[in-house]
N, C-alpha and C positions, 0 to 999 in steps of 0.2 A: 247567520253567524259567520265566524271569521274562518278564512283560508288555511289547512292544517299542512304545511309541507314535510313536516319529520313522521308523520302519522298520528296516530292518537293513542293516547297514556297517560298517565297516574300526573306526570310533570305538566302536559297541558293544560289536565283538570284544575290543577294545582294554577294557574295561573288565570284561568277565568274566575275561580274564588276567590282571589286577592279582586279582583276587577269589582266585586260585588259584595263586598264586607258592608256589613250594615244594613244593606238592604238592598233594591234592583233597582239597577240605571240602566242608564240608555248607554250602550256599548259600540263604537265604532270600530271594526279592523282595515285593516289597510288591503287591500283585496288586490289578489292576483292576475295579471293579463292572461294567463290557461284555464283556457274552460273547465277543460276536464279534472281539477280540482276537484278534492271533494269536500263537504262541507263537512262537521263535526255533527251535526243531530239528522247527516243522510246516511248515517252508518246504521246496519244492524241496531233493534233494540237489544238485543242479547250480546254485544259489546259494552253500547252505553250500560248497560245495568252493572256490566262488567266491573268497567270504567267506574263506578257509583260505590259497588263495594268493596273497592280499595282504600276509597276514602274514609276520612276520619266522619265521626256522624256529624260535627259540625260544619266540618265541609261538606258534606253529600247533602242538608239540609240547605245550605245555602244554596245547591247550584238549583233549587224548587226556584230558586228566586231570580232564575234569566228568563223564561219563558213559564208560558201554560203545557207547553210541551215538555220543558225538562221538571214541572210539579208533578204531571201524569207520571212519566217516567220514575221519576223519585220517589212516590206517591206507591207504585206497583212494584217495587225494586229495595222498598226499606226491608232491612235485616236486620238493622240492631237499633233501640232506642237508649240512650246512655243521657239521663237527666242528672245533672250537676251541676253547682256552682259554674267551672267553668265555661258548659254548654251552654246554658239559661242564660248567663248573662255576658254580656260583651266583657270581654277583658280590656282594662285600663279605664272603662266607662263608671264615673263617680256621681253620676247623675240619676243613675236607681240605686236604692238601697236594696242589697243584697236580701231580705228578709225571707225567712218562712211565705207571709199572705204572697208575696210580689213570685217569690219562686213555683208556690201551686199556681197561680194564674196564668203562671209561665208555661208549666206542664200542663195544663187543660186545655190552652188555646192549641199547643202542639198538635194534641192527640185528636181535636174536634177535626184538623185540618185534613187527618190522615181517611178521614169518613169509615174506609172499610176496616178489617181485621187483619195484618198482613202475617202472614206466618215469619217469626221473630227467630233472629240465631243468638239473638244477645238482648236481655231488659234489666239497664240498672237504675239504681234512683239512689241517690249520694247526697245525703242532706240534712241538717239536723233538726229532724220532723219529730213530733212527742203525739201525744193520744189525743189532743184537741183536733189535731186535724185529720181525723179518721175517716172524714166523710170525703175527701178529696183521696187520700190515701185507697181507700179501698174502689174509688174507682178506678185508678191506675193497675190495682194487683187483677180485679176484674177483667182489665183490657190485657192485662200479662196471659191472666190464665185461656181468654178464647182468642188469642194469638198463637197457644201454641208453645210459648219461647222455650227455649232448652236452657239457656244460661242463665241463671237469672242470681240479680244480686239487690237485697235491700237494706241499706247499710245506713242508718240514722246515728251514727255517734261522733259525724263531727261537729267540732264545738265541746266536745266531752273530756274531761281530764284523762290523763293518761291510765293510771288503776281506779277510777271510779267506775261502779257500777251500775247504780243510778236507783233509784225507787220501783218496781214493778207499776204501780198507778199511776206516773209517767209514762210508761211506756205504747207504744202503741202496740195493738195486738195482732197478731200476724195470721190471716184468715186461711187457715189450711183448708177448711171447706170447699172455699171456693173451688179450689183444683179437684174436684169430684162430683162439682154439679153435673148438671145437661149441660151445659157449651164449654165447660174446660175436661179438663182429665192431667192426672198427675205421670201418664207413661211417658210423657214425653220429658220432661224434668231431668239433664242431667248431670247440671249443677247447681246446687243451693245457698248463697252466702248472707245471712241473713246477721245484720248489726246491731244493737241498742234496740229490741223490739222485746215485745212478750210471748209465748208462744202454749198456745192453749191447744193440750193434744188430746185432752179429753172428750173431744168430740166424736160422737155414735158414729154421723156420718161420712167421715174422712178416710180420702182411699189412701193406701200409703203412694209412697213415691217408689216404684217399683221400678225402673231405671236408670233411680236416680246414684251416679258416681262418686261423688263430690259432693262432701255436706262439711259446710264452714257456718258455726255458731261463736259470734261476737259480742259478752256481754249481755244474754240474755237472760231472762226471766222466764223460769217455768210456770202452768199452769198446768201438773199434770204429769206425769213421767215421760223422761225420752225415749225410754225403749217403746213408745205408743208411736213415735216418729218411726222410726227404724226397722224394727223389730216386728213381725218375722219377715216379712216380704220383700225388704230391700235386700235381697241377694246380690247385686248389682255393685254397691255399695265399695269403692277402690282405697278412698281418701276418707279420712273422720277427723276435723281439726274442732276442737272446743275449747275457747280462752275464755277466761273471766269470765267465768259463769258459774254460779252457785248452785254447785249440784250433790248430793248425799255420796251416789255409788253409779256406778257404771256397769252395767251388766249384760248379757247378753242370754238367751235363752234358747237359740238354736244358732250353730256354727255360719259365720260369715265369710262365705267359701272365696270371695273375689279382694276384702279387703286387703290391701296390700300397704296402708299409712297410716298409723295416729297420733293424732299429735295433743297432746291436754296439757293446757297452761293455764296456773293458777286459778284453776276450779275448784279447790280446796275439800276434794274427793276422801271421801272414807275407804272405799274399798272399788277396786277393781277387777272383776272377772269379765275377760273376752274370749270368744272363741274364734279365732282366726286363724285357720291353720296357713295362710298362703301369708301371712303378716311378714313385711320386710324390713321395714322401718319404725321405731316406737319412741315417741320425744314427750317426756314428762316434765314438769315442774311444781313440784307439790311437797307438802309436809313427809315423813314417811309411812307411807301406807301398804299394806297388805296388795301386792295383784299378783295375779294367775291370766297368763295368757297362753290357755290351753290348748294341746296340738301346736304351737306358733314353735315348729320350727327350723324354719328359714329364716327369721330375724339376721337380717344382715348388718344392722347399724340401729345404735340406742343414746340416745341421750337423753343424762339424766339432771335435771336438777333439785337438788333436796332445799327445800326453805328449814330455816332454824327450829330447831324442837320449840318447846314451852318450859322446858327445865333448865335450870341454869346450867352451865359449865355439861353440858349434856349433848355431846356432838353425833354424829349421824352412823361412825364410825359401823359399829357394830349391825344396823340395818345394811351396808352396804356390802359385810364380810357374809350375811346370812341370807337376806332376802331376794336380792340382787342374781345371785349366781342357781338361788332356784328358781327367780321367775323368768331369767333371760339367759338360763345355761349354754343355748346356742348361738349366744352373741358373735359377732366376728370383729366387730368395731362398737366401742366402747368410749364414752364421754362421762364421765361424771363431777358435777358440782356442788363443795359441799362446804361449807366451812368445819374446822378440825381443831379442837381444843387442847392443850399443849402444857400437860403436866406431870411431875412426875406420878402424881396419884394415881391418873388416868395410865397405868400400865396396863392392865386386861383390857380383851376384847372378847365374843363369841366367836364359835369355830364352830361347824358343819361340815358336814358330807357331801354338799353340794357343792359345783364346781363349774366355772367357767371353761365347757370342756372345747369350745371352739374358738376362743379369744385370740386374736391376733393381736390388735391395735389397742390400748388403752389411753386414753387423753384423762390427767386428774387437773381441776382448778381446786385449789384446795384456799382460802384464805383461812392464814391462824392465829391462832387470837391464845394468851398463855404468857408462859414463862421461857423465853428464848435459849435457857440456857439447859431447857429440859431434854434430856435425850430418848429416853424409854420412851414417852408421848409421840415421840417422831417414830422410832423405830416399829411401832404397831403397820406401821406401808409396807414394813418389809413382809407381810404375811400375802400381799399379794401377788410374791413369786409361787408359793403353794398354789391359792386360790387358781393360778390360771396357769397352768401346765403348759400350755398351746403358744404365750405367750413371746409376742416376735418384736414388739416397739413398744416403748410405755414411755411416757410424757407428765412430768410430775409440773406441775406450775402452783407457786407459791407465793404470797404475799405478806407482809407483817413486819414486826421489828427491825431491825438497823441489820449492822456489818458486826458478825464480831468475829476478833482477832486474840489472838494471842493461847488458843487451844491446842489441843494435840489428839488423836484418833484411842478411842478406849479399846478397841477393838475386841473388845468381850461379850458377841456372839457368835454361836456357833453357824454357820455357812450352810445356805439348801441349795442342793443343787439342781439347777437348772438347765435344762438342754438345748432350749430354743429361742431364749432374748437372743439379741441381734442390735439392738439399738436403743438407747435411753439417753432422754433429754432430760436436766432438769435445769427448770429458770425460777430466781430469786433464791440461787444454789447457797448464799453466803449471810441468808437474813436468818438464819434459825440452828443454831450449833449442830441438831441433831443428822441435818441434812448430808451433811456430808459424813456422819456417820450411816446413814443409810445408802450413802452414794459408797464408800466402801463396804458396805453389805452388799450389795449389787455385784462388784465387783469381782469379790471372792467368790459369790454363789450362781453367776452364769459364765457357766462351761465357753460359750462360742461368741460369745460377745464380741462384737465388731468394735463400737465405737459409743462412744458416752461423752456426752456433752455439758457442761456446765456453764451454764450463765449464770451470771452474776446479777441481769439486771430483773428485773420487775415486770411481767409479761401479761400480768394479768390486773384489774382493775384495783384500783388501792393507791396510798402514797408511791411514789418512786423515789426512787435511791438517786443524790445526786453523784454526779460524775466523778469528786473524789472517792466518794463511797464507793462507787463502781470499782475504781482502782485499786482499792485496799482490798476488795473483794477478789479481785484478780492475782493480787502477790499472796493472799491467804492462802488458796486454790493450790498455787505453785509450791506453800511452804509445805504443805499439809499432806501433798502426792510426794514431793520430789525426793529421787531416789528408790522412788517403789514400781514394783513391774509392769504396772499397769499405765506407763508412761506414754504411751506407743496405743493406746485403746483412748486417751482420756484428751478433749478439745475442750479449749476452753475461750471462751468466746467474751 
């Protein structure tokens, strides 16, 4: 091999793998007059291997291909197998057709190379594989499970549309078994991300995944309930993400003392009970449902997204005034997204006893849909100076109707006072009359208010306002305060 004068690293590696893209040649270096050189493959194996798992897995597999010496090396030294499109197949090469048959053949001949079982830090397979090819699939999870690997990710949904879920008898079925025969074992497991598969937890003989951290479910298909996954023995258990996956309820049956993140998106859930007392984080997007997350609290940050009722003209409002502040009372950071229907009819809301008694930060995406010139429909926001006591920044973001001009302030409600805002933003301040009637309710009703911002333009997803509009929105702003005291508090952007 060739003469190394700066020593040996990640950039040398990186330059004998360009040397041998595609396959192994015969390689010349230009060779030094000092003996005492040292060569690159007379260094320590316990460097080269070094050396190996810094590399990307497509580089560390090709450098198998300078010598029988650096296969052995490579060979005793793999830590992660990462099968992909990109890995499988040559980038920019249009001479094999990317398919399914061509990408298993690709991973078969890999793994027959590797002979023994090497103990894995990383097994992923990225590919949009269906249930035909089970018999290829399942010797790969086979070779996952008596390697050992901790990381593991099987993610079959590209090629899949964005909210598609896909048929369960398409899908392939994800052998949890395996990990509880005689050569595997599930203690080692302690990450899960498993994509577009089926997942049969009915099985007698399945151990759970007892150290396992980190469970990401992608569009999957039950055979069986998840709490048979989970539930009781993953204590362990830090992170919980499940998208697009059709699931009844979520529950839990004994306290999940280590998780610390959940995150559920559009799983189109009924009901919700966890028990997580160490819970930090909770990021929803679903219909409005009933949850209890018991003991949970430390919640330091929530976001929430509510999907549109089934009833017409029937906004979310009222789940958000009630349920909200008793399943996340000790929220401190606060997101919520919702759209908010805008009429005079809709003046009531619910009220409760519960309260957001730790709230600092609230963020609202609000998109509204209505009568622009309704004020009562707006002013139902101003109840969430009550709601959250604690209350230090609040962020109104709105979307919908034009600019309008030519109003004046009714100023006929009566003022609650407030002790602790500090700071309120509101953007698409000038698309909805009532706005800036709630923007002077704010006003009058917090004591120590620093500063209050109004934009005019459009921050959040929806038409925007064009640039005259913006203008006209900005002289409104000016006609609407000026001369009132709160001149010196109020930016307008």
């Amino acid at each position: 091999m060739g003469k190394q004068k700066e020593g040996v690293d990640k950039r040398t590696a990186r330059k004998m793998i360009r040397s041998t893209e595609g396959c192994a040649k015969s390689i010349t270096f230009e060779r030094n007059n000092k003996s005492d050189d040292v060569q690159l493959h007379d260094l320590p194996n316990d460097i080269l291997g070094s050396i190996l798992s810094r590399l990307t897995f497509r580089e560390s597999s090709q450098m198998g291909l300078v010598s029988h010496t650096w296969r052995r090396l490579w060979r005793s030294c793999c830590r992660k197998l990462v099968f992909t499109s990109a890995t499988m197949f040559q980038p920019g090469n249009r001479s094999i057709k990317h398919t399914r048959t061509n990408f298993a053949m690709r991973v078969n001949s890999f793994l027959r190379q590797l002979r023994t079982h090497p103990t894995l830090n990383k097994f992923v397979i990225k590919f949009g594989l269906r249930r035909k090819h089970t018999r290829h699939v399942n010797r790969w999870i086979r070779f996952c499970s008596v390697s050992r690997a901790r990381h593991i990710t099987i993610n079959f949904t590209p090629g899949v549309k964005d909210f598609f879920m896909g048929p369960a008898n398409s899908k392939y079925i994800f052998p949890l078994n395996v990990f509880s025969g005689p050569e595997g074992s599930s203690t080692h497991v302690r990450t899960l991300h498993l994509g577009y598969v089926c997942l049969d937890t009915t099985s007698s003989d399945f151990m759970i995944f007892a150290n396992l951290k980190k469970l990401t479910l992608h569009k999957i298909s039950f055979l069986g309930d998840l709490q048979c996954l989970m539930l009781p023995e993953c204590n362990s258990l830090e992170c919980l993400s499940i998208s697009f996956c059709s699931l009844p309820g979520l529950s839990t049956c004994q306290p999940l003392q280590r998780l610390r993140c959940v995150r559920l998106h559009y799983c189109y859930l009924k009901k919700i009970e966890l028990e997580a007392p160490n819970l930090t984080s909770f990021d929803l997007t679903n219909q409005p449902i009933p949850f209890v997350l018991g003991g949970s609290l430390n919640v330091m940050e929530a976001n929430i997204k509510l999907l549109a009722k089934d009833s017409p003209y029937g906004d979310n409002l009222d789940y958000i005034y009630t349920e909200l502040p008793a399943a996340l009372s000790h929220v401190h950071k606060l997101s919520i997204t919702s759209g908010l229907f805008v009429y005079d009819q809709l003046q009531g809301f619910s009220k409760t006893s519960a309260r957001f008694i730790n709230l600092r930060h609230l963020t609202m995406y609000l998109p509204l849909y209505g009568e622009p010139k309704s004020i009562s429909g707006i002013l139902r926001l101003a109840y969430l100076l009550e709601l959250a006591p604690a209350l230090e920044e609040l962020e109104l973001h709105v979307n919908g109707g034009g600019v309008d001009v030519g109003w004046a302030l009714r100023r006929n409600m009566l003022p609650y006072s407030h002790n602790r805002l500090k700071r309120v933003l509101i953007s698409g301040a000038t698309v909805w009359e009532g706005l800036m009637e709630l923007a002077y309710y704010i006003l009058r009703s917090a004591n120590r208010l620093e500063s209050m911002v109004l934009d005019p333009k459009i921050r959040i997803g929806g038409p925007q306002l064009d640039g005259w509009m913006i203008d006209i929105g900005r002289e409104t702003i000016k006609n609407i305060f000026e001369g009132e005291e709160f001149q010196s508090i109020i930016t307008i952007l």
